[in-house]
GUMIBA-835953 format. One record per residue: residue in three letters; z, x, y of N, C-alpha, C in turn. Coordinates in steps of 0.05 Angstrom, whole numbers, plus 32768, in hexadecimal, padded with zeros to 4 digits. Layout:
! residues N
ALAZXYZXYZXY;...
This chain:
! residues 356
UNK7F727C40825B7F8C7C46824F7F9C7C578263;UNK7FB07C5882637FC37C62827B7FD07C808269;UNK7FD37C9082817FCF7CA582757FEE7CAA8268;UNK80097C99826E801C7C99826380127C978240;UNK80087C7F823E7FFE7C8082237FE67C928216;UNK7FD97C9B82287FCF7CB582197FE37CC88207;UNK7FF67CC8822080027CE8821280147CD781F5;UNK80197CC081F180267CB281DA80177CB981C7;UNK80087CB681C57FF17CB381B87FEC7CD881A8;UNK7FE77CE281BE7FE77CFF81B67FF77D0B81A8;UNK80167D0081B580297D0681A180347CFE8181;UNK802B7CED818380297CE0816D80147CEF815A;UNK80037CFD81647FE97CF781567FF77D1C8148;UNK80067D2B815F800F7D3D8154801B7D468146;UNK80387D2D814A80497D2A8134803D7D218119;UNK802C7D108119801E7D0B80F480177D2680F0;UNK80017D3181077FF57D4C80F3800B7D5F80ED;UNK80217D5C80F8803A7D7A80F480407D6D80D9;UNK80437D5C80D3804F7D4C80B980437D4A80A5;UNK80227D5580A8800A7D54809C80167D6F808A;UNK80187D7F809B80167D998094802B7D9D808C;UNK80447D988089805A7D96807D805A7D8E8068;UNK804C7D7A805F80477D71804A80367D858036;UNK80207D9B8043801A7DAA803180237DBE8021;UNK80137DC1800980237DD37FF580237DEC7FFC;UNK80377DF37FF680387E14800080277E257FF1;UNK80177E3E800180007E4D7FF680107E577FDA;UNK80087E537FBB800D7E6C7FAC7FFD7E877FAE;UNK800E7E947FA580047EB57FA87FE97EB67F8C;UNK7FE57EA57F7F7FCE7EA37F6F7FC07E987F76;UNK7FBD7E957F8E7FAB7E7B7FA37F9E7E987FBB;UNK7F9B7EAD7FC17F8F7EBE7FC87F827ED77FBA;UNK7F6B7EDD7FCB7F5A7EF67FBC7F607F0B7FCE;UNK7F677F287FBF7F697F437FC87F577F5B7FBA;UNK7F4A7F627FCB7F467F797FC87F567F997FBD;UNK7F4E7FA07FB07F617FC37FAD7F4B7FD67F9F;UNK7F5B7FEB7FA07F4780017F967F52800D7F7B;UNK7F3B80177F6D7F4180207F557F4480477F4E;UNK7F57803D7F3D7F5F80617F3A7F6B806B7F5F;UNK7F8280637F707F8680667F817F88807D7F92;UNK7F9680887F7C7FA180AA7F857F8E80BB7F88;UNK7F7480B47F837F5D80CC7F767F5A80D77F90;UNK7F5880FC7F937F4481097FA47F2A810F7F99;UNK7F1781157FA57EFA811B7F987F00813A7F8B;UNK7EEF813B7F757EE281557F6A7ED4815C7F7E;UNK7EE181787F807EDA818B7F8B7EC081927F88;UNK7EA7819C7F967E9381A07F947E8681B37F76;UNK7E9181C47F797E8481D87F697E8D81CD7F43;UNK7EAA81C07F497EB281BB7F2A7E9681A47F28;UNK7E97818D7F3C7E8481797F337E6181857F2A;UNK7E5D81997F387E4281A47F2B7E4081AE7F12;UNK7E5981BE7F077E5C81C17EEF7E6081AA7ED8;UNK7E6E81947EE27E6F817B7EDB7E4F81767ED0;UNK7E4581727EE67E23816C7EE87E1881707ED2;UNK7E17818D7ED37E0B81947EBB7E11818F7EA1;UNK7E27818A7E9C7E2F81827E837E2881657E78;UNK7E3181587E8D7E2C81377E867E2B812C7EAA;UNK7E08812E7EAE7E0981247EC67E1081047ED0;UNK7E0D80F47EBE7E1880D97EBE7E2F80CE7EC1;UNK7E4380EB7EB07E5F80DF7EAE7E6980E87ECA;UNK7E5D810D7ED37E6381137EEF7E5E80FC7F06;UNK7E4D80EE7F0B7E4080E07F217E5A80C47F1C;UNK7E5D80C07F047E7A80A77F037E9380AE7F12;UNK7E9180CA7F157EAA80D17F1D7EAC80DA7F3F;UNK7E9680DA7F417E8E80E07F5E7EA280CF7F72;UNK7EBA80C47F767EBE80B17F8B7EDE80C47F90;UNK7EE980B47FAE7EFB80BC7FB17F1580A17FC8;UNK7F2480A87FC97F3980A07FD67F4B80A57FE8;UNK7F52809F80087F5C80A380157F8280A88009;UNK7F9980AB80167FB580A5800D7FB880888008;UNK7FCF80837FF77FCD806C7FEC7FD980588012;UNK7FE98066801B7FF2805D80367FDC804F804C;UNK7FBD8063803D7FB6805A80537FA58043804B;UNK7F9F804880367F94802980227F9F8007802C;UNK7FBF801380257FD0800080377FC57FF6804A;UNK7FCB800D80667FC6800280777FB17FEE807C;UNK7F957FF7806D7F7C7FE780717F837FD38071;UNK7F907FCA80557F967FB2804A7F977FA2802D;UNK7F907FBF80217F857FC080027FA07FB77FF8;UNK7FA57FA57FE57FBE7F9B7FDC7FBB7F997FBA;UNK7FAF7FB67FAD7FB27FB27F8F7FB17FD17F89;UNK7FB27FE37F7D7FAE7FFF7F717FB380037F60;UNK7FA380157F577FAB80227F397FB580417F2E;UNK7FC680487F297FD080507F237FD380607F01;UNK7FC9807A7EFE7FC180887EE07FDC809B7EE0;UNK7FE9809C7EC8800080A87EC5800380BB7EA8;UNK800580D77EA2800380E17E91802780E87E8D;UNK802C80DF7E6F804380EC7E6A804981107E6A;UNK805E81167E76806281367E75808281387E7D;UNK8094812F7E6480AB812E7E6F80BA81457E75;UNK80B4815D7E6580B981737E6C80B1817C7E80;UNK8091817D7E96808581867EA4807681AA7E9E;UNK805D81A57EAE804E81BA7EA9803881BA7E99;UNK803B81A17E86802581A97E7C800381A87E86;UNK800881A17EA07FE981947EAB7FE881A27EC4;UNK7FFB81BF7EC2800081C67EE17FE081E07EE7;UNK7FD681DF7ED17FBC81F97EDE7FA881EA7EC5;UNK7F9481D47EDB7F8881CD7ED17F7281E57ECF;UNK7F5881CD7EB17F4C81E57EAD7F3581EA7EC5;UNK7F3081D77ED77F1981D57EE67F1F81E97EFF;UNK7F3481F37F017F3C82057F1F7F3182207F11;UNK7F36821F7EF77F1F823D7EEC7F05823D7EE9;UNK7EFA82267EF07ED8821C7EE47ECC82217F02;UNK7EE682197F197EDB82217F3A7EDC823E7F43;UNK7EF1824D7F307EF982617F367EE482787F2D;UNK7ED382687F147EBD827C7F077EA282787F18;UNK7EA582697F287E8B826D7F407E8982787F5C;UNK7EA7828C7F5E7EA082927F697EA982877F8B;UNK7EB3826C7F847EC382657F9B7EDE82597F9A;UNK7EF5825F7FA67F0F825D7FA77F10823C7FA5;UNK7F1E82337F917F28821E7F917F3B82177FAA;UNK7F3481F47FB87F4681EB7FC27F6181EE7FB8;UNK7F7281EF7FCD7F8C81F67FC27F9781DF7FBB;UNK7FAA81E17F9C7FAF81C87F8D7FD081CD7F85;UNK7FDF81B67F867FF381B67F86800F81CB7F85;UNK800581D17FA3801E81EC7FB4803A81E77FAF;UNK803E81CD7FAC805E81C67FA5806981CB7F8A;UNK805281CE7F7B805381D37F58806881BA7F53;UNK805981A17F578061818A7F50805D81837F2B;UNK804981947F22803C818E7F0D804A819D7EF4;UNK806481A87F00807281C17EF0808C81AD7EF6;UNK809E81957EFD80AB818A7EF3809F81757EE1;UNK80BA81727ED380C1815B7EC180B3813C7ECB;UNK80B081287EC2809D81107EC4808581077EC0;UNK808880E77EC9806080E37ECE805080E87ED8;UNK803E80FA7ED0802A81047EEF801180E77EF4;UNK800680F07F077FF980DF7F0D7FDC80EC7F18;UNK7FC780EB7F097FAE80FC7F117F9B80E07EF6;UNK7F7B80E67EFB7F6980D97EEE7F6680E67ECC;UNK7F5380FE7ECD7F5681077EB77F5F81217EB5;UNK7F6E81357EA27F73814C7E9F7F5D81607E9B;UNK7F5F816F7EB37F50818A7EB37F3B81877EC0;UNK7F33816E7EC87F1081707ED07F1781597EEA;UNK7F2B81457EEE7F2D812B7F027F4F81357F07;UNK7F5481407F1B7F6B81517F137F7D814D7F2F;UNK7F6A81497F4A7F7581497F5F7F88812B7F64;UNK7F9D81247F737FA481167F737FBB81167F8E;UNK7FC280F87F9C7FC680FF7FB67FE481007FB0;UNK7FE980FD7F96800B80F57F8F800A81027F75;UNK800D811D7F6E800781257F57802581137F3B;UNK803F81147F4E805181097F34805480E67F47;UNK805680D87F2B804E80BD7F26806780B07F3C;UNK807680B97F3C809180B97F4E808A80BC7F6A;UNK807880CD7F79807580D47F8D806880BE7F9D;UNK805680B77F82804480A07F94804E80897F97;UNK806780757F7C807A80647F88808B806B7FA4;UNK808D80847FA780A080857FBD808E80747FD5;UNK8075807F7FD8806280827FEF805880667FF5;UNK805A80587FDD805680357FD9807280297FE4;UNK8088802F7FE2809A80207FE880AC80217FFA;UNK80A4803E800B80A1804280268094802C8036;UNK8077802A8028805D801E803D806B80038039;UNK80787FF7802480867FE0802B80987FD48032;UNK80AE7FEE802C80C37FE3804580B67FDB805F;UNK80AC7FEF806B80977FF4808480907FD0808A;UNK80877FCB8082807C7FAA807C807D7F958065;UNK80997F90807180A57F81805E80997F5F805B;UNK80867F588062807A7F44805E80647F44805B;UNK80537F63804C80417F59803A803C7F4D802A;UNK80217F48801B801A7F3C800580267F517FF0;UNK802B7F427FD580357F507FC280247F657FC1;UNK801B7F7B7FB580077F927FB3800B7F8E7F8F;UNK7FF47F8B7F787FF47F977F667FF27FB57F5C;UNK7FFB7FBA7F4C7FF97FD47F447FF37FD17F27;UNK7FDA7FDC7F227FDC7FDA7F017FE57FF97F00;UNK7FE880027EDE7FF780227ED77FDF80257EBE;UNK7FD480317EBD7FC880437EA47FD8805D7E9F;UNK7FE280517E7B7FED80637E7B7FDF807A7E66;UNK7FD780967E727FBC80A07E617FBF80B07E4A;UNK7FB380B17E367FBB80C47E247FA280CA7E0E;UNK7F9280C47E177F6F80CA7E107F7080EA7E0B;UNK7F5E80F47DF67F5C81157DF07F3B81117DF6;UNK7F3C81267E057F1C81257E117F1681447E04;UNK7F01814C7DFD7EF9816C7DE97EFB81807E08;UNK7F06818E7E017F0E81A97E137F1E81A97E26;UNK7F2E81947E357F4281907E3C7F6081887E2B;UNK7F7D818C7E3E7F9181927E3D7F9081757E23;UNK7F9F81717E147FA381607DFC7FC281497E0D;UNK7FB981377E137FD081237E1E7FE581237E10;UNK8000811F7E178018810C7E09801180FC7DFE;UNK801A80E67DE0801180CF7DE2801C80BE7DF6;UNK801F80A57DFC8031809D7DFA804580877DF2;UNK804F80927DEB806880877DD7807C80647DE1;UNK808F805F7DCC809B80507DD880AF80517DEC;UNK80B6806E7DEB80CB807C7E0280BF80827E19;UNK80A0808A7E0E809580917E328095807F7E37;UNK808780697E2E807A80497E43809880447E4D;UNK80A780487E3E80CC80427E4A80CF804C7E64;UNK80C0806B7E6480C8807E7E8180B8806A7E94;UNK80A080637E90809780517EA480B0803F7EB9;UNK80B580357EA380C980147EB080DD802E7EC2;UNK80E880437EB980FC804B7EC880F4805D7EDC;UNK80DD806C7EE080D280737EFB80CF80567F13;UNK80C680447F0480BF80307F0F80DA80297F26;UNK80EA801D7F19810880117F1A8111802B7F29;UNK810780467F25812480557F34811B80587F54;UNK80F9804C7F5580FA80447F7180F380277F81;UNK80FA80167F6E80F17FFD7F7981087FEC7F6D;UNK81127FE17F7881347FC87F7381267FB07F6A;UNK81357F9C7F5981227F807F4F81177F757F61;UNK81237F7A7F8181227F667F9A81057F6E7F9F;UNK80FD7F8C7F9780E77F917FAF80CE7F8C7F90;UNK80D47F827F7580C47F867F5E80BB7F647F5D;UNK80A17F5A7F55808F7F377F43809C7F487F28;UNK80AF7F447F1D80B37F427F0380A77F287EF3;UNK80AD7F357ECC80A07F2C7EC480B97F057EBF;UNK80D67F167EBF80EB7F0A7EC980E27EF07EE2;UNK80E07EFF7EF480E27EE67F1580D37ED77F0D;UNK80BC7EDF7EFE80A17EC97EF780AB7EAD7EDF;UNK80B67EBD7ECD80B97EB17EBA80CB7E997EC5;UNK80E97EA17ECB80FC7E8D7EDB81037E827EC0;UNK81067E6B7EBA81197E5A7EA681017E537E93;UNK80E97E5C7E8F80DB7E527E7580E17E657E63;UNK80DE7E657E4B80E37E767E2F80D17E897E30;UNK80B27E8E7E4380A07EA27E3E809B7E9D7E5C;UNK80857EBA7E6280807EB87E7A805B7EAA7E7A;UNK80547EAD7E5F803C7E967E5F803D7E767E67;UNK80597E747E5F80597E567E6580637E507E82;UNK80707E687E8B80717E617EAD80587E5E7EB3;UNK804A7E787EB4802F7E717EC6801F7E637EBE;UNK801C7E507EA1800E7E427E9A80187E237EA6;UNK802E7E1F7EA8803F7E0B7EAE804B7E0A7ECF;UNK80587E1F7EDC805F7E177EEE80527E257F07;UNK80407E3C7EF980317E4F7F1180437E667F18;UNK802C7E797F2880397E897F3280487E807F47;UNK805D7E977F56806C7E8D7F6C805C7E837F82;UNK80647E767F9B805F7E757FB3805A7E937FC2;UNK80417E907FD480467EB27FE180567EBE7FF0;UNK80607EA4800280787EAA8015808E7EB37FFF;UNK80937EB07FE280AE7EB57FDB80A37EDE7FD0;UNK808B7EDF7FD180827EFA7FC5807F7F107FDA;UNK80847F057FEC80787F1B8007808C7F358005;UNK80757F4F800480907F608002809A7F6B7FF2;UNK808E7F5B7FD880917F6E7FC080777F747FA9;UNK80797F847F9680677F8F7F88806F7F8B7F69;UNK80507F837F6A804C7F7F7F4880407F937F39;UNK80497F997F2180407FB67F1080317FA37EFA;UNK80217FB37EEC800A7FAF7ED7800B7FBC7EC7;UNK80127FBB7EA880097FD27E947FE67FCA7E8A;UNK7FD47FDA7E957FBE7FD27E8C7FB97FE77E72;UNK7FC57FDC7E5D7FC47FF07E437FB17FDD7E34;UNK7FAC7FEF7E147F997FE67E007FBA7FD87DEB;UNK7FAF7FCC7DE07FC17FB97DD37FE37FC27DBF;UNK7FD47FDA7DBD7FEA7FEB7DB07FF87FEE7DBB;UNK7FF67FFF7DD5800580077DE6801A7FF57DF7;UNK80077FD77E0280207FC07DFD802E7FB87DE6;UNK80247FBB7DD7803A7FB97DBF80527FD07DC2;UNK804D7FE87DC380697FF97DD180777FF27DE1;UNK806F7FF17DF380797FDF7E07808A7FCF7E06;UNK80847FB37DFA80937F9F7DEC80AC7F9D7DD9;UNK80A67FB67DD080BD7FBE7DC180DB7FC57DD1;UNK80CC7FCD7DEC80ED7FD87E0080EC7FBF7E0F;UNK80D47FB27E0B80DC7F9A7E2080D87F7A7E18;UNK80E57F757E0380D57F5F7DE180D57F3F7DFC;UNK80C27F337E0280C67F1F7E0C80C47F287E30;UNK80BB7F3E7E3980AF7F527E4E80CE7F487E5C;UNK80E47F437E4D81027F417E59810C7F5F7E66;UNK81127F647E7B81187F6E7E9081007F817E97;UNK80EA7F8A7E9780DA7F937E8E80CF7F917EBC;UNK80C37FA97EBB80BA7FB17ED080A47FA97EDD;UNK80917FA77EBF806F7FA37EC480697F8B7EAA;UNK80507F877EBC804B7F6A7EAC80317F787E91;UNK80287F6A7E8980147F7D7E737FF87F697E71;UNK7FED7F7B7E6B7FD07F6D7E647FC37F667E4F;UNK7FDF7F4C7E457FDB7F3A7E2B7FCC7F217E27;UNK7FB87F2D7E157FA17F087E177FB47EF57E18;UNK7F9B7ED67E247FAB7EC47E237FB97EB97E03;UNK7FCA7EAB7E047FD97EA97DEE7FFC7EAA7DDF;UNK7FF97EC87DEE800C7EDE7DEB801E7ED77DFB;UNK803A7ED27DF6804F7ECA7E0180567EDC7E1F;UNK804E7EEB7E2180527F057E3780357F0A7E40;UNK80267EF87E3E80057EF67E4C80117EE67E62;UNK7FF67EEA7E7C80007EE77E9B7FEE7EEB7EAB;UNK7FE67F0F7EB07FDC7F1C7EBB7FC67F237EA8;UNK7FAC7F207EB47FA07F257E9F7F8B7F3A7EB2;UNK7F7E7F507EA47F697F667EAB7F4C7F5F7EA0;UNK7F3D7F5B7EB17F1C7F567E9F7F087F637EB7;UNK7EFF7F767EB17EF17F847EC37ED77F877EC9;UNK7EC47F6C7EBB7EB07F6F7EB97EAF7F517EC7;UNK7EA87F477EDA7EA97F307EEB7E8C7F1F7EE7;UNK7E7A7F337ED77E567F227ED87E5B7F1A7EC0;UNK7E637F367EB37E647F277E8C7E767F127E85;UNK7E887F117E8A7EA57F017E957EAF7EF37EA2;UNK7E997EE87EB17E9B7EDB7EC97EAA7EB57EBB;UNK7E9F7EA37EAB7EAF7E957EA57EC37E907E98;UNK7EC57EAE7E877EE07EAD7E7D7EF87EB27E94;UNK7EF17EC07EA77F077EC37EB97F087EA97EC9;UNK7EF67E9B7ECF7EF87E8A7EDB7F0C7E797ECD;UNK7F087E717EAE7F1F7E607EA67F3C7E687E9F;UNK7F387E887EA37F597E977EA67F607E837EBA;UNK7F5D7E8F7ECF7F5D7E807EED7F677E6B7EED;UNK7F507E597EEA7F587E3E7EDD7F787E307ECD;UNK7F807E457EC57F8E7E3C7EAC7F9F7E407EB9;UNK7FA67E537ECE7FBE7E607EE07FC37E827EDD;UNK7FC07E917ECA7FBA7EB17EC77FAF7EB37EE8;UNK7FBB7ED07EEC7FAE7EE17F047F9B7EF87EF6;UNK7F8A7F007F067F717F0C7EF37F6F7F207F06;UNK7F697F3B7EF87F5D7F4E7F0D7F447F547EF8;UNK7F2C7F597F117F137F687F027F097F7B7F20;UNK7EF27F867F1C7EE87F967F237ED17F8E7F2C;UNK7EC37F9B7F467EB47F967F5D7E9F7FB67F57;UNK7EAB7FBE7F4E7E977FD57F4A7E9C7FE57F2F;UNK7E907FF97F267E9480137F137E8880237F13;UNK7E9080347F167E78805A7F077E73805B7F22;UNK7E73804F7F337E6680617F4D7E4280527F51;UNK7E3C803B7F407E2080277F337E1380167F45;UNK7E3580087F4F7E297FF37F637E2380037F7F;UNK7E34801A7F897E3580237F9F7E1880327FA3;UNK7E1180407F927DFD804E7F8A7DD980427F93;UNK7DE4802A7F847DC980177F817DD87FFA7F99;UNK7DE27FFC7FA87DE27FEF7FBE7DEE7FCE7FB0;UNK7DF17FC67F977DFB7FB57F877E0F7FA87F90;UNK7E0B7F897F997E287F7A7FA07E2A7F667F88;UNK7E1C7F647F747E1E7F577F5F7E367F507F55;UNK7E467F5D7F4D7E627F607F3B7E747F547F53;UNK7E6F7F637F697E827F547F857E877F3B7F82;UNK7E727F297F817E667F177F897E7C7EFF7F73;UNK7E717F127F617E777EFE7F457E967F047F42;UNK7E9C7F197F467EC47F1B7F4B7ECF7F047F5E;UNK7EC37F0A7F787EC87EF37F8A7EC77ECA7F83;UNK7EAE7ECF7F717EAC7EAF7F6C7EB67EAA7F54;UNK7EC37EBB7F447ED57EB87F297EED7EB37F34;UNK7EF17EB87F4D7F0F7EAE7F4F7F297EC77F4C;UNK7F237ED97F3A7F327EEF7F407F457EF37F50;UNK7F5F7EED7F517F6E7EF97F637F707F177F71;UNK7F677F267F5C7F687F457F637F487F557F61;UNK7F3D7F587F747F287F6C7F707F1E7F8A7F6C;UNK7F267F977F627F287FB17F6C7F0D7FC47F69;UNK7F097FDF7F807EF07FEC7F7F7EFD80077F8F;UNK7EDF80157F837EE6802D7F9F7ED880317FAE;UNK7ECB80217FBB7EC7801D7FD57EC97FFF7FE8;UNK7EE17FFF7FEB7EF47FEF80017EE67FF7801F;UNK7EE1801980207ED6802380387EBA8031802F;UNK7EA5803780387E8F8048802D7E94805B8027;UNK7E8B806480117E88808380057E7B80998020;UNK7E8C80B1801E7E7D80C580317E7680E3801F;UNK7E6F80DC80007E6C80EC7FEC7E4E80E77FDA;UNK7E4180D97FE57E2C80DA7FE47E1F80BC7FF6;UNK7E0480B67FF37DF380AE800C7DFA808D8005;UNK7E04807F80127E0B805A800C7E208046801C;UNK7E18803280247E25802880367E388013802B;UNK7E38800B80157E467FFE7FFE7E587FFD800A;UNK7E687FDF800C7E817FE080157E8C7FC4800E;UNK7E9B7FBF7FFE7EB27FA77FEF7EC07FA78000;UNK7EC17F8B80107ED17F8280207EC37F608026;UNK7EDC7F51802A7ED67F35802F7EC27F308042;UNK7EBB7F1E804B7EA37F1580637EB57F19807F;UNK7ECF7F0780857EDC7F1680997EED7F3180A6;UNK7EDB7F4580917EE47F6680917F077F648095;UNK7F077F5580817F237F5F80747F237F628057;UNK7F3F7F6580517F427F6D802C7F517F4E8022;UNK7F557F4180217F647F2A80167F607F10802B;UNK7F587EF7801D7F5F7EE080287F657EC88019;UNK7F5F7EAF801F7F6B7E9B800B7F4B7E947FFA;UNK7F517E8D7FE37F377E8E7FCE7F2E7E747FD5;UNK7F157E7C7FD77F087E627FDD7F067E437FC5;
């Protein structure tokens, strides 16, 4: 064959494959798995509170044992989900001298120094784990840490969307500070901390999803989530509440119409979507037919500190082959708080790729 007709040939053979691939469907953003970390903001308990911890309830102490870099630098790795715990305090102060800086103070050694800006003495959402005993936090008001997220995305404006679920807390635990509830006005302050730093452009509303169907179940049951190329760049919020508390919710936002964050309503529920199931072994085929059905699912790769502890990729494993869009753990990187090499991350030591 003459080599004029080789190169015909080749060309040709290039032009079908460019046309091949033209022809493919564009990746949806429910068509990849990410990694993130849970409870994002957390610094570790301080040594001496956690021994006092110890003694009290050594089980519950050793759950709490983990910690977290800045949410920035999470980013950077590549972690593209977080979570986010928010206590109402619209007045401010009420959570500003927790009780555990006196429990360090009674042994004898000076507490790390904790919030010098007296962030915890204005008005808003704070943002820390639990009151008085899980207290440190790298963004103490709930505000500070949107800022620090939407910085990191201007910064890179063609990321993957990043989830954010929100717990919003209000648990009375015996001898600590007594929570806010919260109400239908607080879950309201949510949407507007939210919104006073993020524009619809840079927000996966529950809106963009929905588009022209009557519910946003029947988009993603019917037409899917978006394409990823149209999501790059922006962030999706989560109310991961107990049923009540979406029901407040719903009330400022009846039909999740203009509404900030999406919620974690069984399937069914006209404003079901996003769904939370965190147990990936027990659960493993029910999430699978979320999945299936079109729902995005986040569960969990680890808890308590169990799998890291006991060297456990179990739950990993089974998050990964459920299909899960969102994984989240706290250890993305190894623990350097006690002895384990545990580390959640894909096979090509990254955080996200396309689901197999």
């Amino acid at each position: 064959m003459k080599p004029k007709t080789n190169r015909m040939i080749l060309q040709w053979a290039l032009i079908l494959l460019l046309m091949a691939c033209s022809q493919e469907e564009p990746l949806k953003w429910n068509q990849i798995q990410v990694i993130g970390s849970h409870n994002s903001y957390k610094i570790a308990i301080e040594e001496p509170l956690l021994r006092y911890l110890r003694i009290k309830d050594s089980s519950a102490a050793m759950s709490l044992q983990y910690e977290h870099p800045p949410l920035r630098t999470q980013l950077d790795l590549g972690l593209r989900n977080l979570e986010l715990d928010v206590f109402h305090d619209p007045i401010g102060g009420r959570y500003a001298q927790p009780k555990g800086l006196g429990i360090v103070q009674s042994t004898g050694v000076p507490p790390i120094p904790f919030d010098l800006k007296k962030d915890l003495l204005q008005p808003g959402l704070k943002m820390f784990h639990i009151q008085d005993i899980d207290f440190r936090s790298h963004h103490l008001l709930f505000k500070n840490g949107l800022v620090a997220i939407k910085k990191w995305s201007a910064e890179h404006p063609d990321h993957t969307p990043i989830v954010i679920l929100i717990n919003a807390k209000d648990q009375t635990l015996d001898g600590t500070t007594k929570p806010l509830p919260f109400s239908k006005n607080a879950l309201d302050s949510l949407d507007q901390e939210i919104r006073s730093v993020f524009k619809d452009k840079d927000l996966i509303t529950p809106d963009f999803v929905r588009g022209n169907h009557p519910t946003l179940e029947e988009a993603v049951l019917q037409s899917g989530w978006p394409d990823l190329d149209e999501v790059r760049g922006r962030i999706l919020f989560v109310l991961d509440e107990n049923e009540e508390k979406i029901g407040r919710y719903l009330q400022g936002f009846p039909n999740l119409h203009k509404a900030a964050m999406f919620v974690n309503s069984e399937e069914g529920n006209p404003e079901a979507g996003f769904r939370i199931v965190n147990d990936p072994v027990r659960n493993f085929e029910y999430i699978g037919n979320l999945i299936q059905k079109g729902y995005m699912v986040r569960t969990r790769a680890d808890a308590g500190t169990k799998e890291a502890r006991n060297f456990d990729y179990t739950r990993f494993q089974k998050a990964k082959a459920s299909g899960a869009q969102v994984i989240s753990t706290d250890y993305y990187i190894p623990t350097t708080l006690f002895s384990s090499g545990f580390q959640v991350i894909f096979d090509d030591g990254a955080y996200e790729r396309v689901k197999e």
